[in-house]
VMD Tcl script that builds the backbone (N, CA, C; Angstrom):
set m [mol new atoms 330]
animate dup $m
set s [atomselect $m all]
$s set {name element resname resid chain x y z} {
  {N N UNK 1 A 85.313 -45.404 133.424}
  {CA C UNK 1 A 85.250 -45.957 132.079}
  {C C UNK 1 A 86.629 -45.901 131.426}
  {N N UNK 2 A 87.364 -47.015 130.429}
  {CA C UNK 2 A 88.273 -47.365 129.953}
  {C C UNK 2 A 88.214 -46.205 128.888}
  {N N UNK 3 A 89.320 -45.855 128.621}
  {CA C UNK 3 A 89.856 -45.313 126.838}
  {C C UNK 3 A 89.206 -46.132 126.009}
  {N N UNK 4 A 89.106 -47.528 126.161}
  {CA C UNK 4 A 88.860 -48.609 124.898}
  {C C UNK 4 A 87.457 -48.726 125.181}
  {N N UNK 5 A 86.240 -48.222 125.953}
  {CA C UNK 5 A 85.269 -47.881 125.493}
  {C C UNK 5 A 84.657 -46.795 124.763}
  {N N UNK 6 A 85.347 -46.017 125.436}
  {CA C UNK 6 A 84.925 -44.290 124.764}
  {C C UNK 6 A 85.700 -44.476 123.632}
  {N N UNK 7 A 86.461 -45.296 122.982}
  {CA C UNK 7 A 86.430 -45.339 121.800}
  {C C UNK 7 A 85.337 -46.387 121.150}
  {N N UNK 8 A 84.907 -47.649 121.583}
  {CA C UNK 8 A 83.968 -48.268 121.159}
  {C C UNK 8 A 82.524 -47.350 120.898}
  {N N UNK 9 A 82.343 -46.596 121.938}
  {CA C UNK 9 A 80.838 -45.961 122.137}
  {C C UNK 9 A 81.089 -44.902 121.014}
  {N N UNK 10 A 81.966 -44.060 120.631}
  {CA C UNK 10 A 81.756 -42.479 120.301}
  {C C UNK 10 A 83.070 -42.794 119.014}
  {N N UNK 11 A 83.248 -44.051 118.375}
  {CA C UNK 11 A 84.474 -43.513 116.847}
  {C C UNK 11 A 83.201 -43.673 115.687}
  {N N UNK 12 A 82.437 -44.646 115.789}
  {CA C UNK 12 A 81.134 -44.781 114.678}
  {C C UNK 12 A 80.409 -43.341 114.081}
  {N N UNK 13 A 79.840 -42.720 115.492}
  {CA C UNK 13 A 79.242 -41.391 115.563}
  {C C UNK 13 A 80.015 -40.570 114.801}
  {N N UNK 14 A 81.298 -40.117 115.318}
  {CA C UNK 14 A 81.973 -39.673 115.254}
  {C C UNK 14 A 82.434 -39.567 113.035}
  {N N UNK 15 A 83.118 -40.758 113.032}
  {CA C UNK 15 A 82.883 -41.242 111.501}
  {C C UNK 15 A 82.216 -40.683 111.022}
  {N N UNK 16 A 80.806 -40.908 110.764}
  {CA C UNK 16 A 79.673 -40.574 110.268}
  {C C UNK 16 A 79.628 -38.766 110.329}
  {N N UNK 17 A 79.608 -38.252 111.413}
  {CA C UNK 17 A 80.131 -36.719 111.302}
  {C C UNK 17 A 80.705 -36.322 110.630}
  {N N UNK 18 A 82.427 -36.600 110.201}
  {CA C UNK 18 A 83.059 -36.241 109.898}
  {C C UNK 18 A 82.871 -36.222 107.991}
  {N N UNK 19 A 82.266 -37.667 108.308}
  {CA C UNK 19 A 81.811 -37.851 106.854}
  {C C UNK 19 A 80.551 -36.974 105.979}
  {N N UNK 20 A 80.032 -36.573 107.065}
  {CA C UNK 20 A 78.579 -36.364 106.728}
  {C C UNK 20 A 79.228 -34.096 106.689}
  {N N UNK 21 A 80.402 -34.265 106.885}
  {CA C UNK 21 A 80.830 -32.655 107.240}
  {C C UNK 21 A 81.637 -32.515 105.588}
  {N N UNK 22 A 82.497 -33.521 105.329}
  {CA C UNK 22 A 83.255 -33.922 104.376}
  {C C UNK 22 A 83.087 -34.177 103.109}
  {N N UNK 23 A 82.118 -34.788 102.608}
  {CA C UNK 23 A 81.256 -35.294 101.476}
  {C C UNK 23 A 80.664 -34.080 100.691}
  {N N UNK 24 A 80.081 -32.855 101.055}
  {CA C UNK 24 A 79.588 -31.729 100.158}
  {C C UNK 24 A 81.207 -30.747 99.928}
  {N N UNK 25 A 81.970 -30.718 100.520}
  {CA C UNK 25 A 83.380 -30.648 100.466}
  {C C UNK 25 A 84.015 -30.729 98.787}
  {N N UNK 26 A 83.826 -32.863 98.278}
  {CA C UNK 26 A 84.087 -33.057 97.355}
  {C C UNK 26 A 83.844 -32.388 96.485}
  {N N UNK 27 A 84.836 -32.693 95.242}
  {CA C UNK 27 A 84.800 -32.082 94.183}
  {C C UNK 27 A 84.439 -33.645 92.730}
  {N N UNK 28 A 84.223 -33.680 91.454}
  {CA C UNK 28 A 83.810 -34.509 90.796}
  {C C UNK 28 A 85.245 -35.396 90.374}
  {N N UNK 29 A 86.432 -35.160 90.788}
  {CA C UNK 29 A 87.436 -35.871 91.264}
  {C C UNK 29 A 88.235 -36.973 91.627}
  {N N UNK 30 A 88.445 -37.808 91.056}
  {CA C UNK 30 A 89.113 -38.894 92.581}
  {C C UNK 30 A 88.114 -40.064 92.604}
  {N N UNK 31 A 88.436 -40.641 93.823}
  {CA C UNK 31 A 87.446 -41.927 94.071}
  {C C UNK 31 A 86.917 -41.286 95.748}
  {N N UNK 32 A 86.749 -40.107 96.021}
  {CA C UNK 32 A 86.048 -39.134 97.214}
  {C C UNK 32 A 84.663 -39.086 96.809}
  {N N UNK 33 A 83.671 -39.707 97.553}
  {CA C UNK 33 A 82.187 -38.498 97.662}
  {C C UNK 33 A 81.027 -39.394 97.453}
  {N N UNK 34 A 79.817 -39.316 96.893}
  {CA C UNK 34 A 78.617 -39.792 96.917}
  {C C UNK 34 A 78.987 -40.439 95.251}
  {N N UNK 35 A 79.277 -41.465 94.721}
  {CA C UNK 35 A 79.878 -41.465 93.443}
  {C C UNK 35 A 78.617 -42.603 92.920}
  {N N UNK 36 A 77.566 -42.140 92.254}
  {CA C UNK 36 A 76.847 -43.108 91.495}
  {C C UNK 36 A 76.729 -43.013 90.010}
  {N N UNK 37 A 76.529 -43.938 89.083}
  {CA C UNK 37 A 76.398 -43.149 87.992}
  {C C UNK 37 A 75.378 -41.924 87.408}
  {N N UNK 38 A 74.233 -42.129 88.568}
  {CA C UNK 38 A 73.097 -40.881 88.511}
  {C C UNK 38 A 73.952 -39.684 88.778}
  {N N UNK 39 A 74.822 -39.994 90.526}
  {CA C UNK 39 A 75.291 -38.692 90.526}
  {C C UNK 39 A 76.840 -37.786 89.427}
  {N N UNK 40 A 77.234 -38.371 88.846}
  {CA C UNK 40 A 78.088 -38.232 88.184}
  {C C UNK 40 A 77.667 -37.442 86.800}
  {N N UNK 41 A 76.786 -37.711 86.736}
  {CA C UNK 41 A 76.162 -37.416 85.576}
  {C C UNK 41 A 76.325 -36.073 84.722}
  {N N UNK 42 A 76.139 -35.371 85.870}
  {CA C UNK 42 A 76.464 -33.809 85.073}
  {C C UNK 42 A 77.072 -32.998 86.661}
  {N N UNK 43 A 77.711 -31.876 86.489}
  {CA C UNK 43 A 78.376 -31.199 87.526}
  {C C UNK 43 A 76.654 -30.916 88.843}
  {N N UNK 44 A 75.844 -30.371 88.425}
  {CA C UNK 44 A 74.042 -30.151 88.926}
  {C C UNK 44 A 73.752 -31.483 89.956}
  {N N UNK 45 A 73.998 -32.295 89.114}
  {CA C UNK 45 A 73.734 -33.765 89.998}
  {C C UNK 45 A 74.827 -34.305 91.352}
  {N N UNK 46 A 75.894 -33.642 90.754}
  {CA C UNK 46 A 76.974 -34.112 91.642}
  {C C UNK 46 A 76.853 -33.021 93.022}
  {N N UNK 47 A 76.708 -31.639 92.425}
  {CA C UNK 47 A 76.676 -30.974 93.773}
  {C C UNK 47 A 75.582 -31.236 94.421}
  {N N UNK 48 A 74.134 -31.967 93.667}
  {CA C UNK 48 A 72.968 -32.023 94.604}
  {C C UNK 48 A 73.035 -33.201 95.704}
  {N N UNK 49 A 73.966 -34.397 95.311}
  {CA C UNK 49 A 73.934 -35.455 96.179}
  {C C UNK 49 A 75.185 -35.300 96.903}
  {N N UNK 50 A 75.938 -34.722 96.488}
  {CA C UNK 50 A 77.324 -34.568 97.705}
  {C C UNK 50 A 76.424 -33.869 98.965}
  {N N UNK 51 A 75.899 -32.420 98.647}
  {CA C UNK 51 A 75.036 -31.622 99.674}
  {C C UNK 51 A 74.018 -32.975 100.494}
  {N N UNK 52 A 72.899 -33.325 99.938}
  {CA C UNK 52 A 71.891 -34.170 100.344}
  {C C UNK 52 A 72.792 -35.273 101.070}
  {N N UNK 53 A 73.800 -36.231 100.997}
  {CA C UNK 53 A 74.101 -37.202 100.926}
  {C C UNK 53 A 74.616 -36.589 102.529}
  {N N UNK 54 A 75.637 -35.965 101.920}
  {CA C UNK 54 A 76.099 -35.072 103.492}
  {C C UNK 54 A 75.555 -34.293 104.758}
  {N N UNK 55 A 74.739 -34.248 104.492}
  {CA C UNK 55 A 73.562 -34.012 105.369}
  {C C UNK 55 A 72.974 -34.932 106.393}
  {N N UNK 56 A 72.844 -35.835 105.578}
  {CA C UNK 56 A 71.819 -37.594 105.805}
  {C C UNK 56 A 73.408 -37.896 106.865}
  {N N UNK 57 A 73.908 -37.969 105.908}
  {CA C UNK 57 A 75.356 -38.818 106.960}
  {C C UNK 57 A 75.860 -37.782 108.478}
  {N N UNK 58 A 75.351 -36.964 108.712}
  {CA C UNK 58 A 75.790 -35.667 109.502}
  {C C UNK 58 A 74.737 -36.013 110.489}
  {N N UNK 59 A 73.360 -36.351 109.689}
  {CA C UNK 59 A 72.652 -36.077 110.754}
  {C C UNK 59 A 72.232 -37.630 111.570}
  {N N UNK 60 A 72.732 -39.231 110.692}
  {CA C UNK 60 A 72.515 -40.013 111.026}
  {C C UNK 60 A 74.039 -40.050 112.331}
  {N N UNK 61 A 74.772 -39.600 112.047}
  {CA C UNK 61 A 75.698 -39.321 113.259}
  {C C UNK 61 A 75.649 -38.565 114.180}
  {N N UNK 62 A 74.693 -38.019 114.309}
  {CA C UNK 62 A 73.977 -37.247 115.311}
  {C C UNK 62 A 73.466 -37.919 115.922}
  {N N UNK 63 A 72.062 -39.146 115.547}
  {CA C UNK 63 A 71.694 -40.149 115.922}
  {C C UNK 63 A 72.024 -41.143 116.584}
  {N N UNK 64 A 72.902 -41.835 115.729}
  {CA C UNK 64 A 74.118 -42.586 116.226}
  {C C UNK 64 A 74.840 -42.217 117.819}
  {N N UNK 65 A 75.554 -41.181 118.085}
  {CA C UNK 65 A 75.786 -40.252 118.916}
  {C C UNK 65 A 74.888 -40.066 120.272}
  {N N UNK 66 A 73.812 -39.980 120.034}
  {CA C UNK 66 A 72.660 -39.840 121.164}
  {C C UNK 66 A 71.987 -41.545 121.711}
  {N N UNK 67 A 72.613 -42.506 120.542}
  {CA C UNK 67 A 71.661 -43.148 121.087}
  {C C UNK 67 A 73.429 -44.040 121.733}
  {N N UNK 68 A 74.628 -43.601 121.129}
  {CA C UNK 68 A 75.155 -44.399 122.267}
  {C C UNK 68 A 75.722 -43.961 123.117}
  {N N UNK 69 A 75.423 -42.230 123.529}
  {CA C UNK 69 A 75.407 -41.638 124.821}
  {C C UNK 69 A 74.160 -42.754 126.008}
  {N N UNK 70 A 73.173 -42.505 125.341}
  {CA C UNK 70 A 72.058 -43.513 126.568}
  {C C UNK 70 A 72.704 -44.872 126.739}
  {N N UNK 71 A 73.319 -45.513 125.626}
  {CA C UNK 71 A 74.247 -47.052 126.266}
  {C C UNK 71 A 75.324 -46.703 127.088}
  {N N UNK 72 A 75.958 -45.435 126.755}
  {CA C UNK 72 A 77.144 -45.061 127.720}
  {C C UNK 72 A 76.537 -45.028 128.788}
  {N N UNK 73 A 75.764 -43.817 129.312}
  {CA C UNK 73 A 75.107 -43.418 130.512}
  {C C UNK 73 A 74.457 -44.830 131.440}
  {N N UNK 74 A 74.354 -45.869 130.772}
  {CA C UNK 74 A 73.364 -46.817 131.017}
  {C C UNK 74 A 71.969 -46.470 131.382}
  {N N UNK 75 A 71.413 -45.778 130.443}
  {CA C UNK 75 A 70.255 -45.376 130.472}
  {C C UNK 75 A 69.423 -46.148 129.973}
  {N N UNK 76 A 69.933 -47.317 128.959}
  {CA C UNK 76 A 69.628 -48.445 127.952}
  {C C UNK 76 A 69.939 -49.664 128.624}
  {N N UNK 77 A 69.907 -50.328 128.374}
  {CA C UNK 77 A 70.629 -51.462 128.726}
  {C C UNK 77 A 72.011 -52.059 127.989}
  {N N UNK 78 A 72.763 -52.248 128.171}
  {CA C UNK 78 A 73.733 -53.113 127.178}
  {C C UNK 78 A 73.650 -54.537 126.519}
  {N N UNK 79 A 72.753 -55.482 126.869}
  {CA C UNK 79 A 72.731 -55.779 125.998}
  {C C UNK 79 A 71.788 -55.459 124.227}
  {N N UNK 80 A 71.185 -54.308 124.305}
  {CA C UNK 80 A 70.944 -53.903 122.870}
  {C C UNK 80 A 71.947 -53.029 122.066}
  {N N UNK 81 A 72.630 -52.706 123.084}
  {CA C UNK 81 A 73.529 -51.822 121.976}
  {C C UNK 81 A 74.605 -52.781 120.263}
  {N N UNK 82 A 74.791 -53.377 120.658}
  {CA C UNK 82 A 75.203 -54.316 119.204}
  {C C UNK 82 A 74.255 -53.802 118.088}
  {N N UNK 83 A 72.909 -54.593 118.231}
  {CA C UNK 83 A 71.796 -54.928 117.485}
  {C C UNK 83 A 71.457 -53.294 116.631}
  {N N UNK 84 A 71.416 -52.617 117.865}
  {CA C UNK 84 A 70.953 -51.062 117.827}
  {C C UNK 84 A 72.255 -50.238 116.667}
  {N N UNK 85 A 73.520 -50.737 116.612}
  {CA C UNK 85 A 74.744 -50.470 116.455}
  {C C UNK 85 A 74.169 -50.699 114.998}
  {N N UNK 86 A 74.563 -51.580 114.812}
  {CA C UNK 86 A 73.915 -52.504 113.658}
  {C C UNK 86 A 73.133 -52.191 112.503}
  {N N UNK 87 A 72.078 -51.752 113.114}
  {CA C UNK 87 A 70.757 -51.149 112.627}
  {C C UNK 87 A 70.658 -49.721 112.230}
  {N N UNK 88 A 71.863 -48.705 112.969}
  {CA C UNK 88 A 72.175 -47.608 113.100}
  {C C UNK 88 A 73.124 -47.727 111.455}
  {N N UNK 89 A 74.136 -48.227 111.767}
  {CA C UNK 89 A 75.282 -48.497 110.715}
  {C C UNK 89 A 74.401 -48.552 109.156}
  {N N UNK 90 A 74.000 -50.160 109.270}
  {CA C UNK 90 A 73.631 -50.986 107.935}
  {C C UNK 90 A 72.382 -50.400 107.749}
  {N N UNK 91 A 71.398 -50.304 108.309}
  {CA C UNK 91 A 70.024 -49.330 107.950}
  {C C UNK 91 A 70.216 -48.310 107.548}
  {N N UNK 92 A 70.754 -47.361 108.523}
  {CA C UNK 92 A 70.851 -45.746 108.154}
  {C C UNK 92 A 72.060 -46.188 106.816}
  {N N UNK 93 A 73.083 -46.311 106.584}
  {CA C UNK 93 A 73.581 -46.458 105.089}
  {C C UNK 93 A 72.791 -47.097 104.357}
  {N N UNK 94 A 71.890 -47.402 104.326}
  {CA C UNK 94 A 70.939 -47.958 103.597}
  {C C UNK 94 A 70.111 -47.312 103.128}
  {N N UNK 95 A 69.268 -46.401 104.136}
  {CA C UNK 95 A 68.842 -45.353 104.005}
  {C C UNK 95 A 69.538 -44.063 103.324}
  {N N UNK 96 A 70.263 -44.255 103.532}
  {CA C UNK 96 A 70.906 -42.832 102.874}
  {C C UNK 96 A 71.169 -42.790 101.740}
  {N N UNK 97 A 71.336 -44.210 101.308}
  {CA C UNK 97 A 71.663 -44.017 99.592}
  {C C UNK 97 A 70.207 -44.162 98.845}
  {N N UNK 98 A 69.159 -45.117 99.393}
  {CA C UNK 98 A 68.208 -44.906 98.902}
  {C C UNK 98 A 67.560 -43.499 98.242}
  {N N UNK 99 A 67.787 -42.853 100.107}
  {CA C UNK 99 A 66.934 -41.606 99.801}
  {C C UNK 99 A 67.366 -40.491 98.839}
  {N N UNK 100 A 69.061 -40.667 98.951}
  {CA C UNK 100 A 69.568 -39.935 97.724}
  {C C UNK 100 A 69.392 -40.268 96.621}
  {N N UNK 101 A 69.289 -40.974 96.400}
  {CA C UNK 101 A 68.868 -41.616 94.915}
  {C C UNK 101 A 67.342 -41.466 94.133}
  {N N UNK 102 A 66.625 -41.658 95.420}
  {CA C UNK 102 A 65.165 -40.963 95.140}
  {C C UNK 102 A 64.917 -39.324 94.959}
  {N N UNK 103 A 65.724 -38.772 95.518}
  {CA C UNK 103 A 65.712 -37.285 95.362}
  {C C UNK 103 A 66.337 -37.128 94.186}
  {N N UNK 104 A 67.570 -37.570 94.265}
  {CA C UNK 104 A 68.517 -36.867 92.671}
  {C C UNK 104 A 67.628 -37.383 91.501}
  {N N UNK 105 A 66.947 -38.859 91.535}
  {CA C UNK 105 A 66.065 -39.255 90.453}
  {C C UNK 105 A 64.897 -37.586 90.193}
  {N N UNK 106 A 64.293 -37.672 91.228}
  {CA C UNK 106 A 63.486 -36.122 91.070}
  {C C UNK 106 A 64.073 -35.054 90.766}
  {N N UNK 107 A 64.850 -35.008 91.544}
  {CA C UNK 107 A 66.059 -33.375 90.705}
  {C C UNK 107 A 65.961 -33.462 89.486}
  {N N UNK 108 A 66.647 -34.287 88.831}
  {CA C UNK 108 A 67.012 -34.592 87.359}
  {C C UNK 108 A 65.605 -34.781 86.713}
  {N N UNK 109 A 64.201 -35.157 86.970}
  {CA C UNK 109 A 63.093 -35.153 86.596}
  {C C UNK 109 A 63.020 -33.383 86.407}
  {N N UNK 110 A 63.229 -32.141 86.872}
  {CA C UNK 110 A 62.186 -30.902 86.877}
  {C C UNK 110 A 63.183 -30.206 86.027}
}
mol reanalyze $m
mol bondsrecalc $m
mol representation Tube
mol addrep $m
């Protein structure tokens, strides 16, 4: 296997790790971190979605990670990995802000 795959297969994952390690890190600061106007709101809100947010992103790169070890391995087939890529990326960020947003909405509810 080429350098210029093992970077195709494992920089996404990877990203998402670093991000998902990085993000509870932030401080209320800068243009760094989970920045919505819910979470901004008060210092309570900001540390609850940096934590939550960072988590989601840690662990969707975990995901990410395993499922394009099985395209590496060819345990999958190649042609789904795009689609799967895709779906991994734009879904799971999709997911992640949703779900933060549904939680910090409840935080800030109790």
């Amino acid at each position: 296997m080429s350098y210029n795959l093992l970077f195709h297969y494992f920089f996404l994952p990877i990203i998402f790790i670093l991000t998902g390690i990085l993000i509870p890190l932030c401080k209320n600061i800068g243009p760094v971190g989970y920045r919505t106007p819910r979470s901004m709101k008060n210092q309570e809100n900001w540390d609850f979605s940096q934590k939550l947010s960072g988590r989601l992103m840690f662990s969707l790169g975990i995901l990410m990670l395993i499922n394009n070890l099985l395209f590496y391995f060819a345990i999958l087939p190649h042609t789904y990995y795009q689609p799967t890529e895709m779906i991994f990326v734009a879904g799971g960020s999709i997911l992640v802000i949703l779900y933060t947003e549904i939680r910090l909405y409840q935080f800030e509810k109790k």
